[in-house]
C-alpha positions in Angstrom: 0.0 0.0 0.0 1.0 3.4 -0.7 1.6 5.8 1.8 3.8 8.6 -0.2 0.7 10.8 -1.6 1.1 13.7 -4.0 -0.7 17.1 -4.6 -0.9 17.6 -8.3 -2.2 19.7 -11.3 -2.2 18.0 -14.4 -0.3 19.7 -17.2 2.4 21.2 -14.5 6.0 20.8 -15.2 6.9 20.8 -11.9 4.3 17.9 -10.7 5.7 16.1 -13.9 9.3 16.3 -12.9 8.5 14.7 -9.6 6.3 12.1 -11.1 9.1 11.4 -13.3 11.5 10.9 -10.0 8.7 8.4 -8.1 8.3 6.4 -11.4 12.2 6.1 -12.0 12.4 4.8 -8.2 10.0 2.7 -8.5 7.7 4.1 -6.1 4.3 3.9 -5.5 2.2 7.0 -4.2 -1.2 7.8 -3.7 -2.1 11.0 -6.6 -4.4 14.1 -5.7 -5.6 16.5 -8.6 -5.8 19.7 -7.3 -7.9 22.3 -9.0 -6.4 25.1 -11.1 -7.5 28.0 -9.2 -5.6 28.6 -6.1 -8.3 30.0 -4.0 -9.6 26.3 -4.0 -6.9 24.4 -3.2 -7.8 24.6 0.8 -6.3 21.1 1.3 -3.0 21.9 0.1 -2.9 24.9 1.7 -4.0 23.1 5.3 -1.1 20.7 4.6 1.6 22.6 3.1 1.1 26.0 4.4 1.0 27.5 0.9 -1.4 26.8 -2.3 1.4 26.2 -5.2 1.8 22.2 -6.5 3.6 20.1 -6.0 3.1 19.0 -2.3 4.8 15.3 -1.2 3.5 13.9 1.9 5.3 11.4 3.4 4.0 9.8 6.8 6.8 7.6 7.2 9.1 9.7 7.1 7.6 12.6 8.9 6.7 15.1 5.8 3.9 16.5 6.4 3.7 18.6 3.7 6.7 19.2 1.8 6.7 21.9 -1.6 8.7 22.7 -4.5 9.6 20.2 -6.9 13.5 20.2 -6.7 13.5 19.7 -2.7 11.1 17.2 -3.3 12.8 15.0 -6.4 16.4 15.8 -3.5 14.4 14.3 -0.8 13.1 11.4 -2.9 16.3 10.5 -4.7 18.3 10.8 -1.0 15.7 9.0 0.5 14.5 6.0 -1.4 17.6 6.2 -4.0 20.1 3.2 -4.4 
């Protein structure tokens, strides 16, 4: 079962670059489409403090909300990397 889960937006570079990191690690994760306008995006903003994509939660390893894609790919790859 997966317990990384990531905040998306389909079409987003940034969400594509990390998706591209989970998939190369083989790495399963739990996906959740935000929607396009920020004002919606309550649930990212409860969990990550701020409304921007993507957002990498990771229970297991005590990320409760982690943004921007490079810290996140760094933190995956140092992580879960050979």
């Amino acid at each position: 079962m997966a317990t990384l889960e990531l905040y998306e937006l389909e079409g987003c570079p940034y969400c594509a670059k990390v998706t591209t990191k989970l998939d190369e690690l083989g790495l399963e994760y739990e996906s959740h489409s935000v929607p396009r306008s920020h004002s919606e995006r309550t649930e990212v903003e409860q969990i990550s403090g701020q409304t921007g994509v993507p957002v990498l939660v990771d229970p297991d390893h005590d990320v409760d909300g982690m943004p921007e894609s490079d810290d996140i790919v760094a933190y995956l790859e140092e992580t879960y990397g050979g």
